[in-house]
Phi, psi and omega in degrees: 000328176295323258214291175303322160309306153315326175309291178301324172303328191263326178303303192239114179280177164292150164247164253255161192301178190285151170253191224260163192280135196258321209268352158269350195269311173274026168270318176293346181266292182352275157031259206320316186279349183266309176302325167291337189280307202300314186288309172314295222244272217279303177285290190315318187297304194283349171285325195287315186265000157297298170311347125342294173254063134196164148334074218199126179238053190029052188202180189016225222249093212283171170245147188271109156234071166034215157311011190265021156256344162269326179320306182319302183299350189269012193245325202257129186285312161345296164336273204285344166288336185265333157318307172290317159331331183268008196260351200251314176269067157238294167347263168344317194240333201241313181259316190289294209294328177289312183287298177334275186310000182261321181291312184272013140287321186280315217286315166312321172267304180268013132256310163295344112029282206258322183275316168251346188129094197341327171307321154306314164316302214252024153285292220279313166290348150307309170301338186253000187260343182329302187292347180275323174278328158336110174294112210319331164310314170251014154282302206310313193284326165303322214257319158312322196272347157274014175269305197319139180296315174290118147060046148285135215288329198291317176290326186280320179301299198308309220253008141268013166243024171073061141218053223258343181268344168286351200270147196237206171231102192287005154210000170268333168268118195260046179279329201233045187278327200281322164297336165297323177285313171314321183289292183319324196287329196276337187279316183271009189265308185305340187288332179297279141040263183307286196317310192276340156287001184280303198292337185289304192310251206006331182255356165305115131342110179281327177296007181276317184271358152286340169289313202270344178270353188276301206287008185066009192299111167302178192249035159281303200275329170293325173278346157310290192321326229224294202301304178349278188308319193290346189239007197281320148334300212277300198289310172306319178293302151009277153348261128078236169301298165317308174322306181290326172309312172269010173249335172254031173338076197237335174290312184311299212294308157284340167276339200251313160233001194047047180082358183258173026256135203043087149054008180271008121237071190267125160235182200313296206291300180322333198288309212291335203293303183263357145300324184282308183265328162292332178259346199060008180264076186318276167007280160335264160326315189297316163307305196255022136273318183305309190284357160281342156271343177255323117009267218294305172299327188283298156335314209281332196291335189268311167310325172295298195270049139289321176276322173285307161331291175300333175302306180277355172284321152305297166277014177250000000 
């Protein structure tokens, strides 16, 4: 009988323990960053697009008047100068920095790279990474002091190197102030750029730009050809990124000019910045950040499918 149990025991094993529920498990690690978004992100946006429709001067009771502060903004010329003005540090920070940083991640890898040694490679992408760790509070404060129309160092190289009739006053004028910030902005911008596309190249096949060096291909016709396509993930996110960066611009802009001089380089997030608090107009101000986050979510949401779309055009 025992013997006959054992038997039955070895035929029919135990069955094997339950395995563990996978799609809770990663909900609990989830948890922590979905309770920090809701808190961070979500409750401020939406108390931010209640106060949007009133009337309020951060003191009492604020009063509700519905819509009448985006009328009001579809009115206000300020506004919409400072829209253009992001349209110009879009420039700056997103399309000059993206074309910049792709020739010079290919020139650093595939050339420099190759001719002195990688160690060169990443002294010189460090160096171009420099201004992104720097805190943007004090490259401003560098760059006003090299700005200054008095004894600025950009004006003492002109007027030692015999060009003393170019010197202006570069953030104070306001023909070209906005181009003077726009110039700071692409120096502190490029090094983002630049790392990451140095990190896409890393997964380029190498024998594609050997094949093509065989085939007698320069090395122009190899980053048309070649560096482009393999790296066009790497550029959307770039892209992006950079965008989003520059439609919500805020720090440069308040250490170097404060939205001046007369208002020629005022941008959205300064705009809303110096509505809430030098004016008091909460209301007001709250309005015209909500419509620079949705501006922003509509724009991040079309790049995203711009990039799947191609992504999948690849692969089909």
């Amino acid at each position: 009988m025992g013997e006959w149990g054992e038997g039955a025991a070895k035929k029919h094993p135990p069955p094997p323990p339950p395995r563990p529920r996978t799609r809770d498990s990663y909900a609990l690690f989830l948890l922590p960053g979905i309770l920090a978004f809701l808190t961070i992100v979500v409750v401020p946006f939406l108390m931010n697009t209640g106060v949007s429709f009133t009337e309020w001067q951060g003191i009492g009771s604020p009063k509700w008047t519905g819509l009448a502060n985006y009328r009001e903004l579809m009115d206000d010329a300020e506004f919409w100068a400072s829209f253009r003005h992001s349209l110009f540090m879009v420039v700056a920070m997103a399309a000059v920095p993206t074309m910049v940083g792709l020739v010079l991640a290919a020139a650093l890898f595939d050339y420099v790279g190759k001719h002195f040694g990688s160690r060169w490679a990443a002294v010189l992408r460090a160096c171009f990474y420099l201004p992104q760790v720097l805190p943007i509070a004090v490259a401003g404060i560098v760059w006003s002091w090299i700005l200054a129309p008095d004894n600025g160092s950009l004006n003492e190289l002109l007027k030692a190197v015999g060009l003393g009739s170019w010197q202006q006053d570069w953030l104070g004028d306001p023909d070209i102030a906005l181009y003077s910030v726009m110039g700071v902005m692409v120096w502190v911008q490029i090094g983002f750029p630049l790392v990451v596309f140095m990190a896409g190249l890393q997964r380029v096949d190498p024998q594609l730009y050997e094949a093509a060096e065989l085939d007698g291909a320069g090395w122009w016709r190899r980053f048309w050809h070649i560096t482009l396509p393999q790296i066009r993930p790497e550029i959307y996110v770039v892209l992006t990124w950079c965008t989003i960066a520059a439609l919500k611009v805020f720090g440069a802009v308040y250490v170097l000019t404060k939205g001046g001089p007369g208002g020629a380089t005022d941008v959205p997030s300064y705009f809303s910045f110096s509505t809430f608090f030098e004016k008091t107009q909460v209301g007001y101000g709250a309005a015209i950040s909500t419509i620079l986050t949705v501006i922003i979510l509509v724009l991040s949401l079309v790049l995203l499918k711009l990039q799947t779309r191609s992504e999948e055009g690849d692969r089909a």
